[in-house]
C-alpha positions in Angstrom: 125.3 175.3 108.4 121.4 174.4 108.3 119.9 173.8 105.5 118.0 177.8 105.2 114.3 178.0 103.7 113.8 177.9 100.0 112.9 181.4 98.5 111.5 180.2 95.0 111.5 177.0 92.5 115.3 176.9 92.0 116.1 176.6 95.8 113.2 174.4 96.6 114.7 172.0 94.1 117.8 171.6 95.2 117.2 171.3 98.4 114.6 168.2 98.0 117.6 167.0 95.7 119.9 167.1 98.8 117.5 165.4 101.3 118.6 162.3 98.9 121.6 160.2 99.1 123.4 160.6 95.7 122.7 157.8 93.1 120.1 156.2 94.7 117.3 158.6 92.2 116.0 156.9 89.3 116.6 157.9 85.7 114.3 158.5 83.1 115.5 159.1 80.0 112.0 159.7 78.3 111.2 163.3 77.4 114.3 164.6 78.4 116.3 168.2 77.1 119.2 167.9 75.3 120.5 170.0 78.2 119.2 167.3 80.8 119.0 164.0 79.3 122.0 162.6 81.4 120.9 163.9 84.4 119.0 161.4 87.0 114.9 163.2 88.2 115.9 165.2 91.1 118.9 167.2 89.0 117.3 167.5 86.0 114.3 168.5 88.3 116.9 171.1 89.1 118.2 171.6 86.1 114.7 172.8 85.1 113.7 175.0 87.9 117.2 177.3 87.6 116.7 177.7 83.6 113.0 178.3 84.1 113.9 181.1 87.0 116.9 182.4 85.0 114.5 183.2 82.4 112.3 184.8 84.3 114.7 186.9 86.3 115.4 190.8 85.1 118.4 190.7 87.9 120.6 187.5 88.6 122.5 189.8 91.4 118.9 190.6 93.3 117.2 187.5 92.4 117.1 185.8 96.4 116.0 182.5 94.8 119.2 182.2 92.5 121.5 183.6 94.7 120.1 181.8 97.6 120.4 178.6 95.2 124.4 179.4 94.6 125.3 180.4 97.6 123.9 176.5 98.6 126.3 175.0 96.1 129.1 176.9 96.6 128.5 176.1 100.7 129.3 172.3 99.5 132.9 173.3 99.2 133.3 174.8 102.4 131.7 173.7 105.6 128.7 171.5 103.8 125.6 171.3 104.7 123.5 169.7 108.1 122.4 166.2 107.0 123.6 166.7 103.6 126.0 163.8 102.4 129.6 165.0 101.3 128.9 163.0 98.4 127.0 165.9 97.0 129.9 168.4 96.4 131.5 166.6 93.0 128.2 164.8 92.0 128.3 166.2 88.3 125.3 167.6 88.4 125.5 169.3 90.7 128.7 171.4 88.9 126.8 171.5 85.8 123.8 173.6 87.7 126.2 175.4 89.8 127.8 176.7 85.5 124.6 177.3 84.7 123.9 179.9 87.8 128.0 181.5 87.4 127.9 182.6 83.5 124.7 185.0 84.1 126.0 185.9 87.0 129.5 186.6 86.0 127.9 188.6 83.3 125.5 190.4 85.2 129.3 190.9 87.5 131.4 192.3 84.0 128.8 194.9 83.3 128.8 196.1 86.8 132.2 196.2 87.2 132.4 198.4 84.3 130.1 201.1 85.4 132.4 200.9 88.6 135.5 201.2 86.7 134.4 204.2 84.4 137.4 205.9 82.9 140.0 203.9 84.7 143.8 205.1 83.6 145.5 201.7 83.0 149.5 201.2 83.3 151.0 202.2 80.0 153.9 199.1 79.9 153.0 195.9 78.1 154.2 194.7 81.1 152.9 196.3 84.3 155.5 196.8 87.3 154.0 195.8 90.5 154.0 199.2 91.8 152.2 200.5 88.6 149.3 197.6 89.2 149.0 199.0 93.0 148.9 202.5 91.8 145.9 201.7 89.6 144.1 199.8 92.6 144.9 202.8 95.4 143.3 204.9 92.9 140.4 202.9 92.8 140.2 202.2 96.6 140.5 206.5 96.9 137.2 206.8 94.5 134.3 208.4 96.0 131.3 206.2 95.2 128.5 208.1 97.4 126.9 207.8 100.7 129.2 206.2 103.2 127.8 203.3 105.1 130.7 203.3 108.0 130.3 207.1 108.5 126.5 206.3 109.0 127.1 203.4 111.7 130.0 205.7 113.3 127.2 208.6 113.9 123.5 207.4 113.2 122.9 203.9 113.2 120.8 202.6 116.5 121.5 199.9 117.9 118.8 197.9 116.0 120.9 199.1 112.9 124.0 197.8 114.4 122.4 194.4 114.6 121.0 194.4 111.2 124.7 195.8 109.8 126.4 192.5 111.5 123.8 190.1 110.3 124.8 191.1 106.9 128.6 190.9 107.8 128.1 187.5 109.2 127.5 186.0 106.1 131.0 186.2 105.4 132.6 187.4 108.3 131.9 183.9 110.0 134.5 182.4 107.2 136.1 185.1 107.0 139.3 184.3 104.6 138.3 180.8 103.2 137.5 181.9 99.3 140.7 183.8 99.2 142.5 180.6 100.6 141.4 178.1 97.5 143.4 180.5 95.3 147.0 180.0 97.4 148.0 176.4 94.9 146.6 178.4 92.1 149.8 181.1 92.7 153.4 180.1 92.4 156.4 182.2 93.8 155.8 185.8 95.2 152.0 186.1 95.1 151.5 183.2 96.5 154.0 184.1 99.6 151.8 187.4 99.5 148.8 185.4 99.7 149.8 183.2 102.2 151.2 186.0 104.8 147.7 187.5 104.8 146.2 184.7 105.2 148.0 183.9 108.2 147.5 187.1 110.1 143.5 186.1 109.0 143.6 183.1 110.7 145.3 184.2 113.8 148.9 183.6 113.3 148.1 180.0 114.5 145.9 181.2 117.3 142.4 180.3 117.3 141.1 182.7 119.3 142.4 185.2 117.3 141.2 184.0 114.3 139.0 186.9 112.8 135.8 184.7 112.1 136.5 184.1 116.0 136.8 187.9 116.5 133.7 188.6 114.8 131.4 185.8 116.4 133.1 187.2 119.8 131.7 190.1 118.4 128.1 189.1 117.9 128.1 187.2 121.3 128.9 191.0 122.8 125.2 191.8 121.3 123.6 188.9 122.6 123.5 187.7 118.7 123.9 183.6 117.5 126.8 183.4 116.7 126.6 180.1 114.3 128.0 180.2 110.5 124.9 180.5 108.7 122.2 181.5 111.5 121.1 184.8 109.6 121.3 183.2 106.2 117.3 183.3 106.0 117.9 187.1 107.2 119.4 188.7 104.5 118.6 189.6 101.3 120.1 188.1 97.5 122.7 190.9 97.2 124.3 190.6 100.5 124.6 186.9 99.4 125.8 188.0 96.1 128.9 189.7 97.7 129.8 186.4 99.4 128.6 184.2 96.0 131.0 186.7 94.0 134.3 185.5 96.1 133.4 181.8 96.0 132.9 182.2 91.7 136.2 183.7 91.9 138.5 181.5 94.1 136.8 178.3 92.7 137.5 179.0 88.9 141.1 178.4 88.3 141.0 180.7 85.3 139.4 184.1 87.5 142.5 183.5 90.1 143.5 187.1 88.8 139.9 188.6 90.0 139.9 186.5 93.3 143.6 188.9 94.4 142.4 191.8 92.8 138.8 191.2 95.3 141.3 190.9 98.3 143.7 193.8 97.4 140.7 195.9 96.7 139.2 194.5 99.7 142.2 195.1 102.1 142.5 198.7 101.1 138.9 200.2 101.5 138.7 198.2 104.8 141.2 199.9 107.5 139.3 203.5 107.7 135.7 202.2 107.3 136.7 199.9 110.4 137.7 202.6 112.7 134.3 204.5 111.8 132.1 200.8 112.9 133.9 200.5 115.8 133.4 204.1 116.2 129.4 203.4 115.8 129.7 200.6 118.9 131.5 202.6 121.0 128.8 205.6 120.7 126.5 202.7 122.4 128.8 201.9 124.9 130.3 198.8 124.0 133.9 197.8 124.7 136.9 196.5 123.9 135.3 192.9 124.0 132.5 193.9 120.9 134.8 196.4 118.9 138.4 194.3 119.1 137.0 192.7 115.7 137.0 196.6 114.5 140.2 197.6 116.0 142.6 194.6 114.5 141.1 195.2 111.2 142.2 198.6 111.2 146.2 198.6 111.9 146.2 194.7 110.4 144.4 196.0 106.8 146.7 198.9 106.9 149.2 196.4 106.3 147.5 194.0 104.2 146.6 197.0 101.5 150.8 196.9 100.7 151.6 193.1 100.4 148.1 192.6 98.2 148.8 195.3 96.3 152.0 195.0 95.5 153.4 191.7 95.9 150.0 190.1 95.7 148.2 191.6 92.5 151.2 193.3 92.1 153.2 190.7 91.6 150.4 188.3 89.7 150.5 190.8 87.4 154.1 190.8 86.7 154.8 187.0 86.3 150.7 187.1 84.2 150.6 190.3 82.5 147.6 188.7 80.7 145.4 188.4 84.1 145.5 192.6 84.5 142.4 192.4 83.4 140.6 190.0 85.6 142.6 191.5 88.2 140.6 194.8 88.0 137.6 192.9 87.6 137.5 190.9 90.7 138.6 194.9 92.5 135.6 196.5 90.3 133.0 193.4 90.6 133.6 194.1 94.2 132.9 197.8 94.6 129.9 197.4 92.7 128.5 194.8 94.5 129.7 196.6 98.1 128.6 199.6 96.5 124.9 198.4 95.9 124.7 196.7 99.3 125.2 200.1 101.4 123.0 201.6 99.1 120.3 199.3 100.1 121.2 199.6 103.8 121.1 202.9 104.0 117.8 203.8 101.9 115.9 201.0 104.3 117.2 202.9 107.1 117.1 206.6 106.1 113.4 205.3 105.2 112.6 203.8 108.3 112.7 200.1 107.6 114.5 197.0 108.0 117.3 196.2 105.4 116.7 192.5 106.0 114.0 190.7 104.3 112.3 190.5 107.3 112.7 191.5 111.4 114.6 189.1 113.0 114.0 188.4 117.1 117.7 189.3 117.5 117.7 192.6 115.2 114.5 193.6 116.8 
């Protein structure tokens, strides 16, 4: 994807940073942090910036300069960059920035996920059965949690707000599957056949075309929208990147592999109804098969999914790790919250008469 536009000091710096080749910067070792002193100009440059802007933020999740900033790094790992060298993705710096942004924001994640969690009955066996772990995430998945975004787009939105909704949705939807796909060698035995069955209905059974990031940019094209990964990325706002920043923490810390398949089980099972509403809300418009078929798979192929990631996936993580119950439930909670607070927005800028995007974009207007 293009490189987007900085929002504040701590994205500004790291893209100058990545405009360079890495190891051609000069050191200085003068003056330095103990935090920095190993660090050549342009990281510790960086290095600076995000401490100075963590400081200052009240709200890691909302903060568009941080999140923007993470979302950056974590994008080294998938598709890069345009004219940034792959050089850049294990340059140690780099990581040690990119741990500096995840333990606020994995914090700032815990304490949201337990609001979401409230008084959550947990399995009573030392060690959970899979069924019990699935129980406990179906109850979750079956919690009210306010306003409904889908039943808004199904009767409501216009079509300006059907535009806005998928330039929020293409910030992941456009990759759709890839986080949860670094945590397949992190699984051995059942989960990891679990994993791997979704994953393969994601990415099209071996078809590209049906691919679901293929679905969805067909989708987008149907709206006369760009559909590049990464086109709306100066569109959207920090918590709509925070949903996609949450999944990448997740799948690329070997030690939260229990909250990256409790994020797809939770995932799976609050998705089949909602998608029947949305392609519900493009039908009312008068779209067809050819914008909605993105809609329409998700609903009977989720219905599915829900089973095999909660029972055989988390499920059955859960069984071989009782230990990772925990983070299990935190990668389904994390998840509602964040989901949770990103409707919220969408809806209060709409109900009020505004854009939920940071600003009115030509293909939105």
């Amino acid at each position: 994807m293009k490189i987007p536009e900085a929002r504040g000091p701590a994205s500004t710096a790291l893209f100058a940073l990545l405009t360079e080749a890495p190891g051609t910067l000069g050191t200085r070792p003068c003056g330095r942090t103990a935090d920095d002193r190993t660090l050549d100009d342009g990281t510790a440059a960086l290095h600076r910036a995000v401490t100075g802007q963590l400081a200052a933020t009240p709200d890691i999740i909302g903060d568009d300069d941080l999140q923007l900033t993470l979302f950056c790094l974590y994008e080294l790992h998938y598709s890069g960059l345009e004219g940034v060298s792959d050089e850049w993705e294990w340059a140690p710096g780099l990581i040690q920035v990119r741990h500096l942004l995840e333990k606020p924001f994995e914090s700032a994640l815990r304490l949201a996920a337990r609001e979401a969690a409230g008084e959550l009955e947990l399995p009573a066996a030392s060690r959970p059965t899979s069924d019990a772990v699935a129980d406990v995430l179906f109850s979750l998945a079956a919690r009210d949690t306010g306003p409904s975004l889908s039943r808004y787009v199904a009767k409501k939105a216009s079509l300006d707000q059907l535009k806005e909704f998928l330039i929020h949705k293409s910030i992941y939807q456009l990759k759709e599957a890839d986080p949860h796909t670094f945590a397949i060698p992190r699984l051995a035995g059942r989960p990891k056949a679990a994993l791997v069955e979704i994953q393969a209905d994601e990415y099209g059974g071996g078809r590209p075309e049906r691919m679901h990031s293929a679905l969805f940019a067909r989708t987008l094209r149907g709206l006369g929208m760009a559909d590049e990964y990464g086109a709306y990325a100066d569109s959207v706002p920090a918590v709509s990147l925070a949903a996609v920043n949450l999944m990448s923490l997740f799948a690329l810390n070997r030690r939260l592999r229990g909250a990256i398949t409790g994020h797809l089980a939770i995932y799976e099972m609050t998705s089949s109804q909602p998608n029947r509403l949305y392609g519900s809300g493009f039908r009312r418009h008068g779209f067809d098969a050819a914008v909605t078929h993105y809609f329409d798979e998700h609903v009977e192929a989720d219905a599915v999914h829900e089973q095999i990631a909660g029972r055989d996936l988390a499920g059955g993580l859960v069984e071989a790790e009782p230990g990772l119950l925990g983070d299990v439930l935190f990668g389904a909670t994390a998840a509602m919250a964040v989901d949770g607070r990103l409707s919220a927005h969408l809806l209060q800028s709409w109900e009020n008469g505004g854009t939920s995007l940071r600003a009115a974009v030509p293909a939105a207007a």
